[in-house]
N, CA, C and O atoms as a CHARMM CRD file, in Angstrom:
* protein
*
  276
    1    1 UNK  N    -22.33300  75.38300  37.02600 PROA 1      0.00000
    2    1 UNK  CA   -23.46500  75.46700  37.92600 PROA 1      0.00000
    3    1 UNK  C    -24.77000  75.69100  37.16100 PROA 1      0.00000
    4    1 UNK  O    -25.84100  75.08800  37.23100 PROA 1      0.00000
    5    2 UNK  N    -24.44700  76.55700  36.53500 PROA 2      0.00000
    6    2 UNK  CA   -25.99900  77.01800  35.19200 PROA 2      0.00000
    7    2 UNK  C    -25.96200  75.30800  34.36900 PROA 2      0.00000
    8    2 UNK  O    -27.05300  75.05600  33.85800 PROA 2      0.00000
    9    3 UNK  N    -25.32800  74.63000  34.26400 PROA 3      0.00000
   10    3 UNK  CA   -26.13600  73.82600  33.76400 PROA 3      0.00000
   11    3 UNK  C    -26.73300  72.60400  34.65200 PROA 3      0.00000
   12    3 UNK  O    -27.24600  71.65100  34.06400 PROA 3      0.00000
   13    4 UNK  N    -26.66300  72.63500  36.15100 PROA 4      0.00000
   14    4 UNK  CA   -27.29900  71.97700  36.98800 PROA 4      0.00000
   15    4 UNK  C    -29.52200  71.76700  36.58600 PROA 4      0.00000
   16    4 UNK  O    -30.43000  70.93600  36.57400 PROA 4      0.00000
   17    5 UNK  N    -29.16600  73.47000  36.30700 PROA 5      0.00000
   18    5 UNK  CA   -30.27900  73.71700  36.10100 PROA 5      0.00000
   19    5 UNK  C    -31.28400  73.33400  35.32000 PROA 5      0.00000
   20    5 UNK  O    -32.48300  73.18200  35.55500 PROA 5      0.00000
   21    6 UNK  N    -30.65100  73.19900  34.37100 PROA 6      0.00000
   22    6 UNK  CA   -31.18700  71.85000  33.06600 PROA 6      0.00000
   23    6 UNK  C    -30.75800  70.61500  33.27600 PROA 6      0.00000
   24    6 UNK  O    -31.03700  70.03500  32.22700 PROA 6      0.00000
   25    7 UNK  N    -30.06900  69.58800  34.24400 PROA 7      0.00000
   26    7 UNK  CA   -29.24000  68.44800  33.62500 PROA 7      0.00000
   27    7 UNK  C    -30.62000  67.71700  34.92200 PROA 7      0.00000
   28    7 UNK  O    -30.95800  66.53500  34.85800 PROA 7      0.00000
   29    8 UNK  N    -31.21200  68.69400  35.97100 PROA 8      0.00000
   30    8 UNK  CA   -31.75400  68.14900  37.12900 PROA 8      0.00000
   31    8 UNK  C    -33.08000  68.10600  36.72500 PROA 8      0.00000
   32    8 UNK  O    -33.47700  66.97000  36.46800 PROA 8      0.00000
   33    9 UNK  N    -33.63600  68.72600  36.63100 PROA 9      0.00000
   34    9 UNK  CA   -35.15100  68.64200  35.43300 PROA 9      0.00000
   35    9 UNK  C    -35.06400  67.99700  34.88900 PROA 9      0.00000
   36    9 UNK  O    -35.88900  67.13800  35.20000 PROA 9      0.00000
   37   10 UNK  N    -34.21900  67.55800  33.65800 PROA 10     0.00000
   38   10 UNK  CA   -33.86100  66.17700  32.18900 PROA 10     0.00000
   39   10 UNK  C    -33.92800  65.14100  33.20100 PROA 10     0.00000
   40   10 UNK  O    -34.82300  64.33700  32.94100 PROA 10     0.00000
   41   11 UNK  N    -33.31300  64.89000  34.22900 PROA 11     0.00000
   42   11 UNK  CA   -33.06600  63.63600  34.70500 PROA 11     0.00000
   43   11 UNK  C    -34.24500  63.08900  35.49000 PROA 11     0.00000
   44   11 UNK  O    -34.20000  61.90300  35.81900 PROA 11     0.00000
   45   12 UNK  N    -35.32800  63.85300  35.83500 PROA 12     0.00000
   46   12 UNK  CA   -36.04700  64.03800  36.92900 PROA 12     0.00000
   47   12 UNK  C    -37.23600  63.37900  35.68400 PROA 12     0.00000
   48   12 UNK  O    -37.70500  62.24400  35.77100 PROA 12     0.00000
   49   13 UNK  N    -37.53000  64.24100  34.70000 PROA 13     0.00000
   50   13 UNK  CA   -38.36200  63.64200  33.39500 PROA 13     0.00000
   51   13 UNK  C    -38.11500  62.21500  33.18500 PROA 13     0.00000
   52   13 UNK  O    -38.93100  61.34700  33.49700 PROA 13     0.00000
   53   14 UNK  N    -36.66600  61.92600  32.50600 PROA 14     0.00000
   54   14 UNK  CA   -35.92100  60.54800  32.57300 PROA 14     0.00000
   55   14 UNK  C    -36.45500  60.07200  33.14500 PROA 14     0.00000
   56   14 UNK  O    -37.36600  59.50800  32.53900 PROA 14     0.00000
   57   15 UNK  N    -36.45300  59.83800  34.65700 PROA 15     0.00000
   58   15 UNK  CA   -36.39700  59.00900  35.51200 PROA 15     0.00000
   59   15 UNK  C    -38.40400  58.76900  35.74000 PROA 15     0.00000
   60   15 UNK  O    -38.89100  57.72400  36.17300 PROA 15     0.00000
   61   16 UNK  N    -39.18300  59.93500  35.34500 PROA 16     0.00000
   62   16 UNK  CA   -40.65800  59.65300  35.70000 PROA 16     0.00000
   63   16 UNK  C    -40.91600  59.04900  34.31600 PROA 16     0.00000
   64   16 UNK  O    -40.90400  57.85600  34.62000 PROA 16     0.00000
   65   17 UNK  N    -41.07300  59.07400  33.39400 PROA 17     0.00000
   66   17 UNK  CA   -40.48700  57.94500  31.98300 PROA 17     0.00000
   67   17 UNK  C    -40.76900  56.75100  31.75400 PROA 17     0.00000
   68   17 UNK  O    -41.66700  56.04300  31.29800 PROA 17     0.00000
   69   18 UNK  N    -39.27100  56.69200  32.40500 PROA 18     0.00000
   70   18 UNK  CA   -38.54800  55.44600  32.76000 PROA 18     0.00000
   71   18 UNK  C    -39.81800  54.85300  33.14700 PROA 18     0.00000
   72   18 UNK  O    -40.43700  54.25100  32.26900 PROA 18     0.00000
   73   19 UNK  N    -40.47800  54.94900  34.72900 PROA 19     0.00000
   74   19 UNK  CA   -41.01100  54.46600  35.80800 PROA 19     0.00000
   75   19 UNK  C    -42.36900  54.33600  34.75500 PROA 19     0.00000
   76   19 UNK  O    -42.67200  53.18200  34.45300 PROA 19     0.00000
   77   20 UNK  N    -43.07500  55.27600  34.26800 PROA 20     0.00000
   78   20 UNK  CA   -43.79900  55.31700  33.32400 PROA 20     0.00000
   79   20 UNK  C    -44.11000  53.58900  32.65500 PROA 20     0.00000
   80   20 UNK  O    -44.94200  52.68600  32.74600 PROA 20     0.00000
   81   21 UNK  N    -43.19700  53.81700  32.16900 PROA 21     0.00000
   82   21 UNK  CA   -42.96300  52.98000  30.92500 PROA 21     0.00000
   83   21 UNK  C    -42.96300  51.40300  31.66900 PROA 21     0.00000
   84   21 UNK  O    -43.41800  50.41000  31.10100 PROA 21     0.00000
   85   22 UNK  N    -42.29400  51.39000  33.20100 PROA 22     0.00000
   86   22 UNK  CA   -42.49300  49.89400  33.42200 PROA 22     0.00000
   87   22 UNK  C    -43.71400  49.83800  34.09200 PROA 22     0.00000
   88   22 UNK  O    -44.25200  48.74400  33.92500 PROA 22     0.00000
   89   23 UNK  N    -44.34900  50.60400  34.78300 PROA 23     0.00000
   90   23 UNK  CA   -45.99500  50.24600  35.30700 PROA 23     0.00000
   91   23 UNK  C    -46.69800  50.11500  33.96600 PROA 23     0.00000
   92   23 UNK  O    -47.85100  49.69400  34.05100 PROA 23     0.00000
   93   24 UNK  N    -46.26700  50.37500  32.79600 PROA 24     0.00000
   94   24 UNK  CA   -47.50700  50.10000  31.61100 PROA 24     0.00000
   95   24 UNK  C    -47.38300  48.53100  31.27900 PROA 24     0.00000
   96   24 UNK  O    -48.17700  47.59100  31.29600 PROA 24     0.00000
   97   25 UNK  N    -46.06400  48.67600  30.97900 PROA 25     0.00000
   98   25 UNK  CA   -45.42900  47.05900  31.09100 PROA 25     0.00000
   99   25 UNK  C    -46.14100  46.17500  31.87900 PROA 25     0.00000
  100   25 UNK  O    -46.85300  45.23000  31.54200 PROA 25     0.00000
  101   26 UNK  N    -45.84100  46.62600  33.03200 PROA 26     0.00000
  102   26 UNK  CA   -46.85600  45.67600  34.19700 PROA 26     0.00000
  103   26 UNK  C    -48.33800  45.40100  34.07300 PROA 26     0.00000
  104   26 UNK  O    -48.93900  44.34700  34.28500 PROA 26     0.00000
  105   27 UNK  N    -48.77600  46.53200  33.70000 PROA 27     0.00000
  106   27 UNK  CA   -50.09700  46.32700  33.41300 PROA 27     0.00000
  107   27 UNK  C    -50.61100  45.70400  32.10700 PROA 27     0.00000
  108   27 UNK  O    -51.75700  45.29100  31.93200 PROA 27     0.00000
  109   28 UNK  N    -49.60100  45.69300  31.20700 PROA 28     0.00000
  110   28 UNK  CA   -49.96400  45.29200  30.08100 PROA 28     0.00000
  111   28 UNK  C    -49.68000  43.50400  30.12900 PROA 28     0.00000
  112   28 UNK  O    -50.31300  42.87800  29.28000 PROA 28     0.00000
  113   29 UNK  N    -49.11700  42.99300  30.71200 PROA 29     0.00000
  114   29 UNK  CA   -49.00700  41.94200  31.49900 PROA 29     0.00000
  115   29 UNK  C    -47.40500  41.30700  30.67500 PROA 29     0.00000
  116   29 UNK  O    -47.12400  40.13500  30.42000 PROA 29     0.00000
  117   30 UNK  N    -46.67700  42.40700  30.44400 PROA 30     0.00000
  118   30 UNK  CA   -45.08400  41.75700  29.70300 PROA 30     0.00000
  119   30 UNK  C    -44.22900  41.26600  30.72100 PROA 30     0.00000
  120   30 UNK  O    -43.03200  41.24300  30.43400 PROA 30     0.00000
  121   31 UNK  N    -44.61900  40.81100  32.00800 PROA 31     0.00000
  122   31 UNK  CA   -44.03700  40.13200  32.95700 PROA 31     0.00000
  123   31 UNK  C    -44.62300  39.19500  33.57500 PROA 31     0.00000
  124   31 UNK  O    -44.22600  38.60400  34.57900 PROA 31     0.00000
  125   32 UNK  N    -46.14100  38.94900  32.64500 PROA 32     0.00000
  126   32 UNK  CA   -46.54100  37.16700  33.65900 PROA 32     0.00000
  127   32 UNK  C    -45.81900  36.61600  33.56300 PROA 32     0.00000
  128   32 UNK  O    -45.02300  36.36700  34.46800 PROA 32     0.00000
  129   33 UNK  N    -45.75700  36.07700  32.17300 PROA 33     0.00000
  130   33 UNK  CA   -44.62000  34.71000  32.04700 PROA 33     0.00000
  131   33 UNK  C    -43.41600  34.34900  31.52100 PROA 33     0.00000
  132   33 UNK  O    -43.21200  33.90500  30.39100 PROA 33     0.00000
  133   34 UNK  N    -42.28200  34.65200  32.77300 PROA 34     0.00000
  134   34 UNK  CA   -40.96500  34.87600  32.43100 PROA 34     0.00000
  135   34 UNK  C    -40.17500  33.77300  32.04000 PROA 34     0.00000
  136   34 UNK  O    -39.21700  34.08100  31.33000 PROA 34     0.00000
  137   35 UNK  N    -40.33700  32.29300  32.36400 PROA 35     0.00000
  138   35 UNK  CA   -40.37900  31.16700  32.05400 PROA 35     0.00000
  139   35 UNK  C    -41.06200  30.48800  31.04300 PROA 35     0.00000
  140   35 UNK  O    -40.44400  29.59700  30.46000 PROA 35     0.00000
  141   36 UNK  N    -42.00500  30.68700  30.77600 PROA 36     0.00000
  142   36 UNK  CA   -42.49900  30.12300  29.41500 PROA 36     0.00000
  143   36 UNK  C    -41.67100  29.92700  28.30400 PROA 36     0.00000
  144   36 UNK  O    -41.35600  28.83200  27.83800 PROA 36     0.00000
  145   37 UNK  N    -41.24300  31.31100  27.79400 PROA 37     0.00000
  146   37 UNK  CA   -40.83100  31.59200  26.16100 PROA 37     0.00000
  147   37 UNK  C    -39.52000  30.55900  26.11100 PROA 37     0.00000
  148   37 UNK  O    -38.99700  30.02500  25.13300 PROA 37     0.00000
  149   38 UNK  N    -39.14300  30.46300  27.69600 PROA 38     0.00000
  150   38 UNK  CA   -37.47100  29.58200  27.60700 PROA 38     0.00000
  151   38 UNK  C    -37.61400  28.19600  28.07400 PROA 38     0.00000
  152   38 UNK  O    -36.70400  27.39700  28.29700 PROA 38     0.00000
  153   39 UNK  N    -38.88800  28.01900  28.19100 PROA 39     0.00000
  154   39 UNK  CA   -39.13500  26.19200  28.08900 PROA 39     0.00000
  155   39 UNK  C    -39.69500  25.69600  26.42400 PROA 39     0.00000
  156   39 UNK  O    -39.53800  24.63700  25.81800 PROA 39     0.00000
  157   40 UNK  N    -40.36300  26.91400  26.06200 PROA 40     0.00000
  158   40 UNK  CA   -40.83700  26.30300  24.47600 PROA 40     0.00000
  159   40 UNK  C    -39.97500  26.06600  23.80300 PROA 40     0.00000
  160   40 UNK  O    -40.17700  25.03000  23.17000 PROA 40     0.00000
  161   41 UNK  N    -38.60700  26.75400  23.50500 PROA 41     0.00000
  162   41 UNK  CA   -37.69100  26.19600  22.71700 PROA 41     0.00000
  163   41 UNK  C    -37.31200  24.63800  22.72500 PROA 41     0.00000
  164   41 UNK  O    -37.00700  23.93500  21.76200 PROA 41     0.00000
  165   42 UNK  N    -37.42300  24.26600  24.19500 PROA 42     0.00000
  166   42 UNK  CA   -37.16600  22.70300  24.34700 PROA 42     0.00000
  167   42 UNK  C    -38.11800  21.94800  23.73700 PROA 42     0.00000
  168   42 UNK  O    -37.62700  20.89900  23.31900 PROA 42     0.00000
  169   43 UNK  N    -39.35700  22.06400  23.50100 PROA 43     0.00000
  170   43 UNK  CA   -40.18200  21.58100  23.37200 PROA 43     0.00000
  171   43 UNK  C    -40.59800  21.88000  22.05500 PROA 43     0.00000
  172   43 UNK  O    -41.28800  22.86500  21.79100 PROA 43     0.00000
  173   44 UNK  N    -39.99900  20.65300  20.80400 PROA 44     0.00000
  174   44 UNK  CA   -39.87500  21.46800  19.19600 PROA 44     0.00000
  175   44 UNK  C    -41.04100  20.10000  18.52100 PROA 44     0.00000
  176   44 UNK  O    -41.81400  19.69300  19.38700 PROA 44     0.00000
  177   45 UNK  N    -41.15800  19.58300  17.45600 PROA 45     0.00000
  178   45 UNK  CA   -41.92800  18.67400  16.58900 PROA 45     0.00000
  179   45 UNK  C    -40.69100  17.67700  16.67800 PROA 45     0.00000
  180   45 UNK  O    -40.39700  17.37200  15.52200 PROA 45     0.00000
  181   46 UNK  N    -39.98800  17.15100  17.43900 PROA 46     0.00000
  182   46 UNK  CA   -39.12600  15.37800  16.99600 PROA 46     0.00000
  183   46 UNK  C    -40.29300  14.65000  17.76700 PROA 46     0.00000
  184   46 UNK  O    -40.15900  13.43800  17.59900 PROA 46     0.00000
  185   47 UNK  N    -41.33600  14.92900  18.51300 PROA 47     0.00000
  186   47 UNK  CA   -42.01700  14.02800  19.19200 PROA 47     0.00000
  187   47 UNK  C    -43.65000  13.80700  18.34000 PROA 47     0.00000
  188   47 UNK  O    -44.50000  12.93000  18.48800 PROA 47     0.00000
  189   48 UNK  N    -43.59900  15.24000  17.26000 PROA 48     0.00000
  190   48 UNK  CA   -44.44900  15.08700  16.57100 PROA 48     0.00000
  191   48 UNK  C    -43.96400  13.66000  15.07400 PROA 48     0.00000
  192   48 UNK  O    -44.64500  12.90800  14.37600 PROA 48     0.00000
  193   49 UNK  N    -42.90600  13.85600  15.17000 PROA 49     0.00000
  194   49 UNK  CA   -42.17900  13.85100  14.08600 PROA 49     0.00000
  195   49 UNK  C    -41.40300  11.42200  14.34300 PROA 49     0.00000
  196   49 UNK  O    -41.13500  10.62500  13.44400 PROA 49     0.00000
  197   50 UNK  N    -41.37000  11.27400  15.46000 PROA 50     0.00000
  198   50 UNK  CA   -41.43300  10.79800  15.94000 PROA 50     0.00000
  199   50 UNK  C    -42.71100   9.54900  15.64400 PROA 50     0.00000
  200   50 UNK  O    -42.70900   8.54200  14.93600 PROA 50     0.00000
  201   51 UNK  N    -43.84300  10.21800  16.62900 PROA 51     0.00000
  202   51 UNK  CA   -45.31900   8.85000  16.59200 PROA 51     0.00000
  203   51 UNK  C    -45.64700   9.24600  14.79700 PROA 51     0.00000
  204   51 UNK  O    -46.68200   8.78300  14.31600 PROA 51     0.00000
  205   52 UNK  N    -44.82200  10.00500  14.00200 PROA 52     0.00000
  206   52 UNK  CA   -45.78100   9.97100  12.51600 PROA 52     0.00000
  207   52 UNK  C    -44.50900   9.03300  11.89400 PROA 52     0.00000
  208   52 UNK  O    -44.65200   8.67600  10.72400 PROA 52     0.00000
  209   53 UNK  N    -43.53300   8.70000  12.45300 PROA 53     0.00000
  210   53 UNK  CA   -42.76100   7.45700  11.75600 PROA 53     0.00000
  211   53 UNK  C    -43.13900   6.60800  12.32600 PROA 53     0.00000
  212   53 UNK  O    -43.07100   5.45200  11.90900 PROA 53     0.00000
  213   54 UNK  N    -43.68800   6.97300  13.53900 PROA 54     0.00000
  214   54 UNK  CA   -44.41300   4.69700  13.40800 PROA 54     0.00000
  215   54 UNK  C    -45.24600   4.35400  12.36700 PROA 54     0.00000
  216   54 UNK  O    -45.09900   3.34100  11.68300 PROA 54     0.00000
  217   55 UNK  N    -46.44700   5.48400  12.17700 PROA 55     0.00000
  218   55 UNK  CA   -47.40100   5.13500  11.40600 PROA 55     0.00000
  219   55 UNK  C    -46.86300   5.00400   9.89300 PROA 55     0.00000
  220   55 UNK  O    -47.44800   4.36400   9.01900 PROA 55     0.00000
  221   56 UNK  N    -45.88300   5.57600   9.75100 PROA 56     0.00000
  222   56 UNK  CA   -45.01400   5.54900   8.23200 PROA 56     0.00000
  223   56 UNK  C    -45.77100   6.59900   7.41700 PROA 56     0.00000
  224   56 UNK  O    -46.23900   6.49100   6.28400 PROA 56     0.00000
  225   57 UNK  N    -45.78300   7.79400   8.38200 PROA 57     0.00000
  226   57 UNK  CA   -46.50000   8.76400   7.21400 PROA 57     0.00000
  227   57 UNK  C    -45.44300   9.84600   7.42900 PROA 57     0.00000
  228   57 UNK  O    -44.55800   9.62400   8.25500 PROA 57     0.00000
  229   58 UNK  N    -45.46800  11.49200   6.46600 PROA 58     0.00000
  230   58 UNK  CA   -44.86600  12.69400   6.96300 PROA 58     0.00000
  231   58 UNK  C    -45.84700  12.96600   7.90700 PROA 58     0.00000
  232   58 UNK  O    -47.02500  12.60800   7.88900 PROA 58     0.00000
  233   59 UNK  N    -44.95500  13.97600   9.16100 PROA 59     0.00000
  234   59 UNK  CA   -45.22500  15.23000  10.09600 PROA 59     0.00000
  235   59 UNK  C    -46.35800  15.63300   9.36400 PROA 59     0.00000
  236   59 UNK  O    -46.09200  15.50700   8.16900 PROA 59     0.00000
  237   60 UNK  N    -47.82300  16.18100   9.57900 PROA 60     0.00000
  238   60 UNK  CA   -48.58600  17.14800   8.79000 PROA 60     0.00000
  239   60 UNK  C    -48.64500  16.64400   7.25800 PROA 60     0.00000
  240   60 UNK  O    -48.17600  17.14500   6.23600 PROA 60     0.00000
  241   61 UNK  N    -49.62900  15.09800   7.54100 PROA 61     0.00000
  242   61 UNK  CA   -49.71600  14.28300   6.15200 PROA 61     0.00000
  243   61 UNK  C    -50.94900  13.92900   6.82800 PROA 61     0.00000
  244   61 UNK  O    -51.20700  13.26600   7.83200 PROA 61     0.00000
  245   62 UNK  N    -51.95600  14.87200   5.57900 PROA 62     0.00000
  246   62 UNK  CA   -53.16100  14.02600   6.16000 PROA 62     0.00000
  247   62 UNK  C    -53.51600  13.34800   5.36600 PROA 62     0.00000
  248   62 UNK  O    -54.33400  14.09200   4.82400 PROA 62     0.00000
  249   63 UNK  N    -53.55200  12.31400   4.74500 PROA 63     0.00000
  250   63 UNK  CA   -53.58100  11.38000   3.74000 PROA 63     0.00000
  251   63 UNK  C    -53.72200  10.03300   4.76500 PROA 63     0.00000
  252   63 UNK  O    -53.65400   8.85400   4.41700 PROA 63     0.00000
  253   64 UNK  N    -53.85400  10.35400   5.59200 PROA 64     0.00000
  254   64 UNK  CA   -54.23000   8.98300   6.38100 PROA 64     0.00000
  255   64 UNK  C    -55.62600   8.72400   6.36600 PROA 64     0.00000
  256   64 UNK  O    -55.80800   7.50700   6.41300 PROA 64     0.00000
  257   65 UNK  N    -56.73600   9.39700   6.31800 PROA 65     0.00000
  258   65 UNK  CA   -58.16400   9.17000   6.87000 PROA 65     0.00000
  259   65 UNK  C    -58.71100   9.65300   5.23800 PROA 65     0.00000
  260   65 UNK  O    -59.54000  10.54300   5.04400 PROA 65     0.00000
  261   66 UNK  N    -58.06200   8.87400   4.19700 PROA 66     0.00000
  262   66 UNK  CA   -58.64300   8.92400   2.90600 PROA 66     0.00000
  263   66 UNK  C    -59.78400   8.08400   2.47400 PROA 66     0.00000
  264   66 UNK  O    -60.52100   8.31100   1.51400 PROA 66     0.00000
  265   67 UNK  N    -59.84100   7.08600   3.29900 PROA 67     0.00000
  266   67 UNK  CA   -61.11100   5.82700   2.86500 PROA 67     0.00000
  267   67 UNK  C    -62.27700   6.79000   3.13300 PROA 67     0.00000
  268   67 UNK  O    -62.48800   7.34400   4.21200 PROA 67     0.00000
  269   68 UNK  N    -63.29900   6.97000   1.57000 PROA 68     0.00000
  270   68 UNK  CA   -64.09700   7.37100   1.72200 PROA 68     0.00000
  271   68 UNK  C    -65.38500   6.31500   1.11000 PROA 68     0.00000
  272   68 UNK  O    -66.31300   6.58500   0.34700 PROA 68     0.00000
  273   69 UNK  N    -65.09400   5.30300   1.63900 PROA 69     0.00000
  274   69 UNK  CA   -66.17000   3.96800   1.76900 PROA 69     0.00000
  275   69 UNK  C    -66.81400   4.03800   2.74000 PROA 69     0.00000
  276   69 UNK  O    -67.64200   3.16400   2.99700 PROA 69     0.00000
């Protein structure tokens, strides 16, 4: 019973914390965009990688716009 006395206070802290900790969250805005981070993975450089083999150059080759005539 004597340790009700401490385990109900600890939990009561815990729990204002807890709650704490996700309104900062919220406000800090770590829940606009829950979808984003898991569409960018789809979306990588083969399309960069891709229109720079038509031109027959590398990805991040700037050696194309060398004519300095």
């Amino acid at each position: 019973m004597n340790s009700l006395f401490i385990l109900i206070p600890v939990a009561v802290v815990f729990v204002a914390v807890a709650v704490w900790v996700l309104f900062k969250a919220v406000d800090n805005g770590q829940f606009d965009d829950l979808e984003g981070p898991a569409y960018s993975i789809l979306y990588d450089d083969d399309e960069e990688a891709s229109l720079a083999s038509e031109y027959g150059k590398q990805p991040n080759d700037n050696s194309r716009n060398t004519d300095k005539s």
